[in-house]
N, C-alpha and C positions, 0 to 999 in steps of 0.2 A: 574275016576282018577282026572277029575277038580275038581270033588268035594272034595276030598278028600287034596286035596292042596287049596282049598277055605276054607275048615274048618282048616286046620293049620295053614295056614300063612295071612288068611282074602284076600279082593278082591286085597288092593294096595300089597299086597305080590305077587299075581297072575301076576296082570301086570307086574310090576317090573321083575319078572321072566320072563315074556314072553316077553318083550324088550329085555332083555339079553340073552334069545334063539335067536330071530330073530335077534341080534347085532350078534351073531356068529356063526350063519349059512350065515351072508350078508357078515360077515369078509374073514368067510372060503372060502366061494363061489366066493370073490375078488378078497383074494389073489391068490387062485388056477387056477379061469379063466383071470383073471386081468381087471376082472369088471362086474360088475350086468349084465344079461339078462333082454329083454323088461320084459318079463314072471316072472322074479324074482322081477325087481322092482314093478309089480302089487300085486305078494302077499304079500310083504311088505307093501307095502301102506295100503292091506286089513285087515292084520293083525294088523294092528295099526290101522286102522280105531274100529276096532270089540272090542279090550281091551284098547281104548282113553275114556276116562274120561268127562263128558258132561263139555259144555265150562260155566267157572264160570262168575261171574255176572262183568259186567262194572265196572272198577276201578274209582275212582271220577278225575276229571278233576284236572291238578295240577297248578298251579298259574304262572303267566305269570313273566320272569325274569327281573329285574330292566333296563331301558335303559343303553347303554353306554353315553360315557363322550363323547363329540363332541373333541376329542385329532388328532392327527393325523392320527392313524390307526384305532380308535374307531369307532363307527357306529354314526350315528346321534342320537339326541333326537327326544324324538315323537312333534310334531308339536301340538302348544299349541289352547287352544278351539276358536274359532273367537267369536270378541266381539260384544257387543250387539251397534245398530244404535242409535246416541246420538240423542236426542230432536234438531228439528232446533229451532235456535234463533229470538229475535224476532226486525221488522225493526225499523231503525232508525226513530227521528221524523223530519219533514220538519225544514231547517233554516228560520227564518224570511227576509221578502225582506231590501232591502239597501232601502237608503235613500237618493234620488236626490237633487241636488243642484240648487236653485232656483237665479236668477239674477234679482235686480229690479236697473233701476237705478235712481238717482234723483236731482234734483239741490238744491241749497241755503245749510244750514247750516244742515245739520244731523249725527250723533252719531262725529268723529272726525274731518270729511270732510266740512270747510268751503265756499268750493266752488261748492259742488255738487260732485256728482261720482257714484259709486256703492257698493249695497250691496250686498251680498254673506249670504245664508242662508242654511247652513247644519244640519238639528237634531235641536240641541237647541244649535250650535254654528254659531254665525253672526261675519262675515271677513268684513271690506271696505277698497273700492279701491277709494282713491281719485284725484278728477282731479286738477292740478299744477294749478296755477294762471298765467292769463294771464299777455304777457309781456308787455311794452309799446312799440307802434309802432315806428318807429325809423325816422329822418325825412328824405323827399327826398333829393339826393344831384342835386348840378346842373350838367347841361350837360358840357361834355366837350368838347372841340373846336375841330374841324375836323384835325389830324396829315396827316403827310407825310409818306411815307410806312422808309423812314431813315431819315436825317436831310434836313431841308432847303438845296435845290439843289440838294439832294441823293450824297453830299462827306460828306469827314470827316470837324467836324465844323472847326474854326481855332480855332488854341491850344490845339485842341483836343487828347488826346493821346491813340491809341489803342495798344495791347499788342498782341504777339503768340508765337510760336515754330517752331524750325527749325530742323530738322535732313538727315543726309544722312547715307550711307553705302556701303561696296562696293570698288571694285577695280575703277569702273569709267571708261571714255572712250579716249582714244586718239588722244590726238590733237599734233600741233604744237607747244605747251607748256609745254607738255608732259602728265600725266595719271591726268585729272580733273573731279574731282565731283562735282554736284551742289546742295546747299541747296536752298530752295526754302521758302519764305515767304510772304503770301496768304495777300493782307489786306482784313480786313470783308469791313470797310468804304473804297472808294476808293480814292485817292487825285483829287484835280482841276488841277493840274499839276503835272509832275515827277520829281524826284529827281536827283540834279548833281551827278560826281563821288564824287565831294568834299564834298558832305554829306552823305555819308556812311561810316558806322565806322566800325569794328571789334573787339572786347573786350575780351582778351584773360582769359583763366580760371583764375579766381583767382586776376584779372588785376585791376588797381587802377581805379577809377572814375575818370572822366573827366569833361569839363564844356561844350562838347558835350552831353556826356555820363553819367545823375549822377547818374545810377542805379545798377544793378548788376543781376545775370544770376536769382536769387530766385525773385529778386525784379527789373525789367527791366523798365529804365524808357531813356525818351530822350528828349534834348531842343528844344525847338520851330523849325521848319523844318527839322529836321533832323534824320536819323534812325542809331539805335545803334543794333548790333548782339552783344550779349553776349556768349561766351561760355559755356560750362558744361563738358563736355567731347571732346577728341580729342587725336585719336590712330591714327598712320602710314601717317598721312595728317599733310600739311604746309597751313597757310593761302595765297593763290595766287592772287587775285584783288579782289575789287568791281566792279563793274559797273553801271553804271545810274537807276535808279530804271523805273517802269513803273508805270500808276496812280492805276493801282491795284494790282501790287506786286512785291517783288525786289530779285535777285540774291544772293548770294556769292558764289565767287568759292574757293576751296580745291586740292594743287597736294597729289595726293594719291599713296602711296606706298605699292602695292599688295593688294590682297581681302579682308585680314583682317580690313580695313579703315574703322573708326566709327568716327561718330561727332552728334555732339545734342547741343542744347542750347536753348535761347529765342532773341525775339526780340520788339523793341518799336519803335513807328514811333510817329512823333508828326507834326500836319498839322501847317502849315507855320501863323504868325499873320494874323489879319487882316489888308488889306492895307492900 
């Protein structure tokens, strides 16, 4: 009987046929028990092993697909060939050395130095430093005469006039006279003798000259024996006496009315003639 379906329909008719017996006796035998037996699925495999067809020849290998685009969801590119190690280069050459600076130095006339100096020798560039000309010596002077540490006597000479300043501030302290300040005037020179009341003066801001007094509080001056106070300023205070002066410095008092009491001025003394 195979043969006889071998010679009608040839070998791939054969198979063919007998896949599609074994297709539906597997189908029938499925559906009816609702699935292959071990025993059924072996002779089926055998059966298709016995009318399978010898395996044909290797198909050629098929070409490998373009890379993607490196995009978002794309795959990378293939990573490109490493490159070949460059030639090293080759060393620099040495600098040449500097050039030191040489010092000679010399006297009398040479290049623009008439008096001597130095020269300065870099490469093939020469600098000079010239030395100044000397000055002439200057002549001695004489000695002078042995002083006294102030004048003859250590006072003020006579006619001599020294000048200072006076200031107070302040409420002041209470007396019998009632609230007095005192300014105080220092002399540098001291007098031979002190001063009466009758020659101390007072000079009020802004006050005319007198032939005591010919000076003024910027410019304080005073006649022979006599001391003149100038003012400059004067808040809450009345001028209250003089007093005697002493040979090194002299008074003036001030009634001051409350703490806010300010006073300043200058003063000039002038030492008495000679006798």
């Amino acid at each position: 009987m195979y043969q006889r379906y071998k010679e009608r329909f040839g070998t791939a008719g054969v198979v063919v046929g007998v896949i599609a017996l074994v297709l539906a006796l597997v189908t029938g035998a499925y559906a009816a028990g609702g699935g292959l037996s071990g025993k059924q699925k072996k002779e089926v495999e055998k059966i298709a092993k016995k009318y399978a067809g010898k395996p044909g020849a290797t198909g050629a290998a098929g070409t490998n697909g373009a890379n993607g685009t490196n995009g978002k969801d794309g795959a990378p590119g293939a990573p490109g060939e490493k490159g070949e190690k460059g030639d090293a280069g080759t060393n620099g050459t040495n600098g040449t050395n500097g050039t030191s600076v040489t010092n000679t130095q010399f006297s009398g006339l040479q290049g623009p130095c008439p008096e001597g100096g130095s020269k300065f020798v870099v490469g093939t560039n020469t600098t000079y430093a010239c030395d100044g000309e000397e000055g002439e010596k200057g002549d001695k002077g004489e000695k002078g005469d042995t002083g006294e540490p102030w004048t003859a006597g250590g006072v003020l000479p006579p006619e001599a006039t020294e000048t200072g300043a006076w200031v107070f501030a302040g409420e002041g302290a209470l007396t019998g006279f009632g609230t007095l300040n005192v300014a105080l005037a220092s002399f540098t020179l001291p007098l031979s003798d002190p001063l009466e009341e009758s020659q101390m003066h007072l000079v009020p801001a802004g006050g005319p000259s007198t032939t005591e007094c010919p000076g003024t509080a910027a410019e304080p001056a005073a006649a022979p024996e006599q001391f003149c106070a100038y003012v400059s300023e004067l808040e809450h205070a009345t001028f209250a006496v003089s007093v005697p002066s002493g040979i090194s410095g002299a008074k003036v008092l001030f009634l001051t009315e409350g703490k806010e009491a300010i006073g300043s001025g200058s003063w000039a003394l002038t030492a008495p003639p000679t006798p």
